[in-house]
Every structure is written in C-alpha cells, then in structure tokens.
C-alpha positions in Angstrom: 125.1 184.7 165.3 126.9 181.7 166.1 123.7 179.9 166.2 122.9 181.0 162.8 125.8 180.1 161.4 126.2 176.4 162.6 122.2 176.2 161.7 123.0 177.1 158.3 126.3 174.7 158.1 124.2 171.7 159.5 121.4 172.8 156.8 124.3 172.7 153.8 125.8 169.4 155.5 122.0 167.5 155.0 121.2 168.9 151.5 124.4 167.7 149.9 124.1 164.7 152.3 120.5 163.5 150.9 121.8 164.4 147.7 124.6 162.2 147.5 121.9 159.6 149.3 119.5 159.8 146.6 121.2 159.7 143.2 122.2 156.3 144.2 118.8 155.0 144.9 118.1 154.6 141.4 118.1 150.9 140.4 116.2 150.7 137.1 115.3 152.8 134.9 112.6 155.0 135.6 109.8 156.1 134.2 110.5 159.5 131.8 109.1 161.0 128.6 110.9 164.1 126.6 110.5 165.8 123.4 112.7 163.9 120.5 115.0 166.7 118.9 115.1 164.8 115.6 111.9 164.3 114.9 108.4 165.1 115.9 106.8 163.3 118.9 107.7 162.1 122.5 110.5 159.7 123.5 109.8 157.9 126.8 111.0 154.5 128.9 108.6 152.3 126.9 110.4 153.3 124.1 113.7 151.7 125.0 115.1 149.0 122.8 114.3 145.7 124.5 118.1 143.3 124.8 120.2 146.1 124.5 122.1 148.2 127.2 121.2 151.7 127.8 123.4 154.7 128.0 121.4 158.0 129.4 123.5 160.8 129.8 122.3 164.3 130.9 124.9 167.3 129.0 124.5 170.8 128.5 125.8 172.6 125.1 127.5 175.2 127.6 129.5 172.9 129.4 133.1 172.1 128.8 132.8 169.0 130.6 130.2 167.8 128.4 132.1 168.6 125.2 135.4 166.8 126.5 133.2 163.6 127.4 130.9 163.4 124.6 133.9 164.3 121.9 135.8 161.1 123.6 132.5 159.2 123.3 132.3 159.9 120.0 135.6 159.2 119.5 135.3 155.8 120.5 131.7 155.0 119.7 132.8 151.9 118.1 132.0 150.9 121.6 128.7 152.1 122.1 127.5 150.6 118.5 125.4 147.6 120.7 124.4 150.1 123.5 121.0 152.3 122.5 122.8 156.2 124.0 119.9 158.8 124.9 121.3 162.0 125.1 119.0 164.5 127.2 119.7 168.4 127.2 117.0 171.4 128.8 118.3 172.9 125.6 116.8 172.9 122.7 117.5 171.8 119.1 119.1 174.5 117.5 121.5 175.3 120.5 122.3 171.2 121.1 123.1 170.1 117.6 125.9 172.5 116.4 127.4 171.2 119.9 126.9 167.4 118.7 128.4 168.3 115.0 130.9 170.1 116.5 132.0 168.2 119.3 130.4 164.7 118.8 129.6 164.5 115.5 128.7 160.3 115.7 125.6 161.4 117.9 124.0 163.4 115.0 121.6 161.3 112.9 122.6 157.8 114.5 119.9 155.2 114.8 121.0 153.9 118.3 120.8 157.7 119.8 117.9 159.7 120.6 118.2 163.1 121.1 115.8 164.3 123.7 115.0 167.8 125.2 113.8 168.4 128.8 111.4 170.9 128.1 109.9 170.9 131.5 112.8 170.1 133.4 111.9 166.9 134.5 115.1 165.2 134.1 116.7 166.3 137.3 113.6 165.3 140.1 113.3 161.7 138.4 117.1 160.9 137.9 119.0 163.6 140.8 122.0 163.7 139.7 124.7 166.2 141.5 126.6 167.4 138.6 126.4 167.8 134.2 127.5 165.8 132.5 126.0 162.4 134.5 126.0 159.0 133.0 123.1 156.2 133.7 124.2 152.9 132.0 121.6 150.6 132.4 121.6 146.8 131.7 119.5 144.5 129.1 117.4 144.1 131.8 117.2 148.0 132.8 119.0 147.1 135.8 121.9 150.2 136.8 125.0 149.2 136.4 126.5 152.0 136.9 126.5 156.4 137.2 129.7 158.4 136.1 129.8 161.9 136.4 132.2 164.6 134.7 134.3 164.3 131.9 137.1 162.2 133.5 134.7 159.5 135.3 133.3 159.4 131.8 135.8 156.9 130.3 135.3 154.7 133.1 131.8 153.7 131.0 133.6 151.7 128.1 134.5 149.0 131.2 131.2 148.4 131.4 130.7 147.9 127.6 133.0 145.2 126.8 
C-alpha cells in the first residue's frame, strides 16, 4: 500500500511538474484557427494584425475569475485600444456574449477584438495553460512577453502596455 501511494504522489508531482515546464515553452505565437463568434468564418494566427501587440486570453462565461478580470479590462481598455485582444472561450455564442455585455461590455462589437470559440478544444494542447482565465501577450513581432493567470495576475498586463 505504501508503494502505491508514494507511486501515485511521484505520478501527481511530474504531471503538475511538466505542466508548469510546458506552459512556459511558448515563445511565439503558435499556430491556431477557431470559429469567429461574430461573424461567419475561421479566425487563425495568419490573421493577426501585423505591428500591433497581441492579447490572447482564454475565459470561460462560468468563471468568476474571468468576469473580475475581463470587467477590469474593460474597465480600463483605454489601454488595450493599440493592442489587437482575442478572446477564446469552448463556449459558444449565445452563452459568451451576455457574459461580455454583462461583465465586459467594451469587448462586444470592438474592431480590435475577436471573439473566437474553441469548438474542438484545441486551445488547451497548443497553448497549456494550468488555469482559466490565462493571458498570452504577445509582441509586434509575436514574440511572448508575457502569461498572467487569474483575476489578480491580470492587472499586471497593463505594465506591459505602456
């Protein structure tokens, strides 16, 4: 039993281990594709605005930390208004934008946000993150400068912004 039991701790230890290890692999942006919730069509990486920094956030409509961070993004998107945002949910449409009117209403109809949906879950095996909401801000050059995670680590993204 003993054996079992420190089996299955060392097991834990080296899943959240190479979890932590590979989130911060990511140096550019990668290569992605998901269905645009405001419009008809496909969204991917080539369609990135050249010159402009990217924010990629991953949120769900069900999460509380989402709806603190994106309602203080909003809040303060006066910032983001040179940065092209891409919001990305595995929810669809008509369960993410009451959220977004509700709770972030300067993502809704903006022409420097995308809306996307997962629809095949893809997000999570190309960018691993650990936790919802994550933050990818990306350079002009779609070089990482940066992952925040949660609704607190959030605010830390409008340092990188000035």
């Amino acid at each position: 039993m003993k054996t079992k039991l420190t089996t299955l701790l060392i097991l834990l230890c080296s899943i959240f281990s190479f979890a932590q290890q590979t989130e911060n692999t990511l140096k550019t942006i990668p290569e992605f594709s998901f269905v645009k919730m405001q419009s008809d069509g496909i969204f991917s990486s080539n369609d990135i605005k050249k010159g402009k920094k990217t924010l990629i956030v991953l949120f769900s409509p069900t999460c509380i930390h989402c709806q603190l961070a994106l309602n203080h993004l909003s809040n303060n998107f006066d910032y983001l208004k040179d940065t092209q945002v891409i919001l990305v949910s595995e929810y669809k449409a008509d369960e993410v934008l009451p959220f977004l009117k509700e709770h972030a209403p300067k993502f809704v109809d903006n022409k420097n946000v995308e809306l996307l949906y997962d629809s095949n879950y893809e997000f999570a095996p190309i960018f691993q993150p650990t936790s919802i909401p994550t933050f990818y801000l990306f350079d002009k050059d779609k070089s990482l400068l940066t992952i925040k995670k949660g609704s607190v680590e959030a605010n830390q993204i409008f340092t990188y912004l000035k």
